[in-house]
C-alpha positions in Angstrom: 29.1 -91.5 174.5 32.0 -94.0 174.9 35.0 -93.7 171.5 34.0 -97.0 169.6 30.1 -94.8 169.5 31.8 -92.3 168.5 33.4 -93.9 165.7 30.4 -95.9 164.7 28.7 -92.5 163.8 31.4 -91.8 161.3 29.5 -93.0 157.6 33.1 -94.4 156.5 33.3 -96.3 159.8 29.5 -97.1 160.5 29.4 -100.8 158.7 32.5 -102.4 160.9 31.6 -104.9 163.1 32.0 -104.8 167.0 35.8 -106.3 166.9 36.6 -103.8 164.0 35.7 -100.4 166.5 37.3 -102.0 169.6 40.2 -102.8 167.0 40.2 -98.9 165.6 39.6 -97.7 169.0 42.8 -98.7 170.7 44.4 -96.7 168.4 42.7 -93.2 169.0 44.9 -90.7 170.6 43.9 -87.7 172.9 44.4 -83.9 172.4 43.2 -80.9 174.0 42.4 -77.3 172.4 42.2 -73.7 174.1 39.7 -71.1 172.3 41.6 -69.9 169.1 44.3 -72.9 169.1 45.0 -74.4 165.7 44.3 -77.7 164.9 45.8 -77.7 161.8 46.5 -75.0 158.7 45.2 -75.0 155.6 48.1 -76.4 153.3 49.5 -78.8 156.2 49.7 -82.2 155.4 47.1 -84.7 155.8 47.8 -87.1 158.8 45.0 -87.7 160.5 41.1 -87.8 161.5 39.9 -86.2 164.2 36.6 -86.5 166.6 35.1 -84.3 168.6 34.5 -85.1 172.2 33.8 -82.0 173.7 33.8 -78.3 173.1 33.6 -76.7 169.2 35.8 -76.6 166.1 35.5 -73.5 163.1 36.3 -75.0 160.2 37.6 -72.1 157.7 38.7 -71.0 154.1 40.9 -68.6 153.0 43.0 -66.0 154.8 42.6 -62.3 156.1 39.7 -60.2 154.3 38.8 -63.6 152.2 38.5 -66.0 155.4 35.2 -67.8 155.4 33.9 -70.2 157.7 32.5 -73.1 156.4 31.0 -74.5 159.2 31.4 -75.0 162.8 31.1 -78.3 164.7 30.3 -79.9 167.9 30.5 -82.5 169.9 30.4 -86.5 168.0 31.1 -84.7 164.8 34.3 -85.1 163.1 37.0 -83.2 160.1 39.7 -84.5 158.3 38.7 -87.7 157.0 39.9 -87.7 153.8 43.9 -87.4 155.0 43.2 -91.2 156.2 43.5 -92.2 152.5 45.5 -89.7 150.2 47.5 -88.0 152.8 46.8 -85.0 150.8 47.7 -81.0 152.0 44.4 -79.8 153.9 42.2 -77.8 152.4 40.3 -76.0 155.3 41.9 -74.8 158.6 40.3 -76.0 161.8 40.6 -73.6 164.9 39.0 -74.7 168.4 36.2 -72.1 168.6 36.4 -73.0 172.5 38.0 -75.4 175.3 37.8 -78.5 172.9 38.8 -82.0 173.4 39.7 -84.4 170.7 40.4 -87.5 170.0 42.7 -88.6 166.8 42.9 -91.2 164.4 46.0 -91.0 162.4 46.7 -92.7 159.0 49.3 -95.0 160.0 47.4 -96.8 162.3 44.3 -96.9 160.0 46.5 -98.1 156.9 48.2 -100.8 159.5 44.6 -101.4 160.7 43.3 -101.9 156.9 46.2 -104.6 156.0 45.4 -106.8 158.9 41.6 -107.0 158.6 41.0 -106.8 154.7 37.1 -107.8 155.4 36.8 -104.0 157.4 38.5 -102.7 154.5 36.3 -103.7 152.0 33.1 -102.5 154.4 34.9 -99.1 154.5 35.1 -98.7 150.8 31.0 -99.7 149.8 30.7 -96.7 152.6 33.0 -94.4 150.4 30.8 -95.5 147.1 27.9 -94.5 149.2 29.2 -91.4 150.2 29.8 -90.4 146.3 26.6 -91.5 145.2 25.2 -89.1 147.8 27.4 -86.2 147.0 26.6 -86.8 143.2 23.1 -86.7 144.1 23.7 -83.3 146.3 25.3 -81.9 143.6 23.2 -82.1 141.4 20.1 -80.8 142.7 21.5 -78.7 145.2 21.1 -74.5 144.9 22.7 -71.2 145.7 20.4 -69.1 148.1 18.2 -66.4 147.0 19.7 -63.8 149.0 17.7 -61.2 147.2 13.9 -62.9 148.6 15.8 -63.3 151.6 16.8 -59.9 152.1 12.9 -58.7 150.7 11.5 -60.5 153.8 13.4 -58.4 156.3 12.3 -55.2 154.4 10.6 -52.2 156.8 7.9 -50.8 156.3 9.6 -47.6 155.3 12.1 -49.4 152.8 9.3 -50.6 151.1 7.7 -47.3 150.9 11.3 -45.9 149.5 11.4 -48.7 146.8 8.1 -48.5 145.7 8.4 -44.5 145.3 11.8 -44.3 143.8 10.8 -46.9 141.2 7.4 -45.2 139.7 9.8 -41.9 140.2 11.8 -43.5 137.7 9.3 -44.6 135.1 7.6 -43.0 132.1 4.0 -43.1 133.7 5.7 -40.5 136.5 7.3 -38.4 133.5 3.6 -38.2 131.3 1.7 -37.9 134.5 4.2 -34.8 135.5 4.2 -33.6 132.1 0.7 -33.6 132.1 -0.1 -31.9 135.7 2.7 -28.9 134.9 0.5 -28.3 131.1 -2.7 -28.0 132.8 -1.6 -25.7 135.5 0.3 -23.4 133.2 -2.3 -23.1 130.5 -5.3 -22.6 133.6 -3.3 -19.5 134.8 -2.1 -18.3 130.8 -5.6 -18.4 129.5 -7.4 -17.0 132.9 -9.4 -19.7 133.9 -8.1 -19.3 137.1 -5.5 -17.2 138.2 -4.1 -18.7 141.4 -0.7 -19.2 140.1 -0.2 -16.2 137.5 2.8 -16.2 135.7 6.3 -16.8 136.7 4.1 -19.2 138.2 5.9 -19.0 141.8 3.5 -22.0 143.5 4.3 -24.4 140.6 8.2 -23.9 141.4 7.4 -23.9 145.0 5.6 -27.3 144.3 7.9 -28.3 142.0 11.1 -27.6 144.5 9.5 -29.5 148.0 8.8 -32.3 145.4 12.6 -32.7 144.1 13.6 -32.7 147.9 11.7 -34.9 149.3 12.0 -37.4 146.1 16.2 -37.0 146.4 16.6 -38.9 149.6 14.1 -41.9 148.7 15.6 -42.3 145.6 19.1 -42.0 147.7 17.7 -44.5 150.1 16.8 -47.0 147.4 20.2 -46.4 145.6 21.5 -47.4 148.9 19.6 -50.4 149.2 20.6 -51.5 145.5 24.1 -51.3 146.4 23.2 -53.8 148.9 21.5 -55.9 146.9 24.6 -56.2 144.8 26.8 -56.6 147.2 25.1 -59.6 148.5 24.7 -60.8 145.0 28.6 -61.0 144.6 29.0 -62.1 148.2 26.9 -65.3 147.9 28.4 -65.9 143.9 31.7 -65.6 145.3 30.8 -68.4 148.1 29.0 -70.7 145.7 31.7 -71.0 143.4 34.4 -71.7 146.0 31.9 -74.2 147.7 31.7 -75.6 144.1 35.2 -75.8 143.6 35.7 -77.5 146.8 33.3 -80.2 146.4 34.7 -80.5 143.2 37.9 -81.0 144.4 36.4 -83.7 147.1 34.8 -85.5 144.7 38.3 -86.3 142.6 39.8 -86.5 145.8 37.2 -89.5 146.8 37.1 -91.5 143.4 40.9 -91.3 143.6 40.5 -92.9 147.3 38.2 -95.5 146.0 40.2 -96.7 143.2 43.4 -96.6 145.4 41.8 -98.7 148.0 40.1 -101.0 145.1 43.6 -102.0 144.5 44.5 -102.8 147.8 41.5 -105.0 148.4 42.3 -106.9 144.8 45.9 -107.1 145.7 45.1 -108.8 149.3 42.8 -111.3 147.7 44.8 -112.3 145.4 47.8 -113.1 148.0 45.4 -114.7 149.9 44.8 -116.7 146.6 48.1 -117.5 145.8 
């Protein structure tokens, strides 16, 4: 795939003509990655887009314990977009994930680009309108993962057995059911109407004792699972609301970019008016 495809493939850059790629293409700039190399921080400044033409880039938030990737990408896909406009601090770090070649657009020659072709810059902004129309539209209808259905279709057969046990261990049916087995065994062997078990009624406790140790590690093994459960439920909350925040943040970030370049379309027609 030669670099002006490569660029075509980029939404912000897909409605330029022919001239405009070959135009944007001169101006792309090679850079190679060894596995674990840093492309850039999160926190550094904004300078420049980057494409993908071979190898893999993990694109990360956080640091230490809190780290999470975000995604991981390949070759003809592409990071860092939104420095072209605002020049803002990163908000992701981007680490080669293995031998990775790039190739980089950086904001100077895309602003220089922009005030001699005013036409391409006005095709690049209706792409950024699209582009919010399609994250409002995400947004909006978009929804967290059920981690717990998730994690009930990987069940055993044995973990089912262990949930199904310590929960009807747990309930009042168990308790009257239990209640009434222990009555009618006592009272058979106090009134003599059979006298298999006489009192201290040794069997019952027997029964009574095997029951309580094997109904200790199910329950166990359910508490287990539970703690699981919850841990996944806090896992996936705490991922949702920083994916929230984030697009959030893009979303500002990209009506701010509009409006900026809005004025810089308005303000080149009306020199070219004057």
């Amino acid at each position: 795939m030669t670099r002006q495809e490569l660029l075509a493939k980029i939404p912000l850059f897909e409605s330029l003509t022919d001239d405009d790629l070959n135009a944007l293409t001169i101006r792309l700039e090679e850079s190679e990655y060894a596995p674990g190399d840093v492309i850039f921080n999160q926190g550094d400044e904004g300078t420049s887009l980057f494409i993908i033409e071979d190898g893999a880039v993990d694109i990360c938030y956080g640091e230490g314990a809190g780290n999470i990737t975000l995604a991981t990408l390949f070759n003809g896909q592409y990071f860092g977009e939104l420095s072209l406009f605002d020049g803002a601090p990163r908000s992701a770090t981007a680490t080669a994930a293995k031998p990775t070649r790039v190739i980089r657009l950086d904001r100077e020659d895309l602003v220089d680009f922009v005030h001699k072709n005013p036409a391409a810059a006005l095709r690049i902004i209706e792409e950024m309108g699209d582009r919010l129309r399609q994250t409002n539209e995400l947004m909006s209808r978009q929804v967290s993962r059920n981690v717990l259905q998730e994690q009930e279709e990987t069940l055993t057969f044995g973990q089912r057995i262990a949930d199904r046990v310590a929960a009807f261990g747990g309930s009042w049916p168990f308790i009257i059911i239990f209640a009434a087995v222990m009555t009618v065994w006592m009272s058979i062997n106090v009134l003599r109407m059979a006298n298999f078990d006489p009192y201290p009624f040794i069997l019952l406790n027997l029964c009574l004792s095997t029951v309580a140790a094997i109904q200790a590690p199910i329950i166990m093994m359910s508490q287990n699972r539970q703690s699981t459960k919850d841990k996944l439920l806090a896992e996936n909350d705490y991922q949702v609301n920083l994916k929230a925040e984030m697009e959030i943040a893009a979303l500002l970030r990209g009506q701010s970019e509009l409006l900026a370049r809005l004025a810089v379309v308005e303000r080149t027609f009306a020199r070219r008016g004057e």
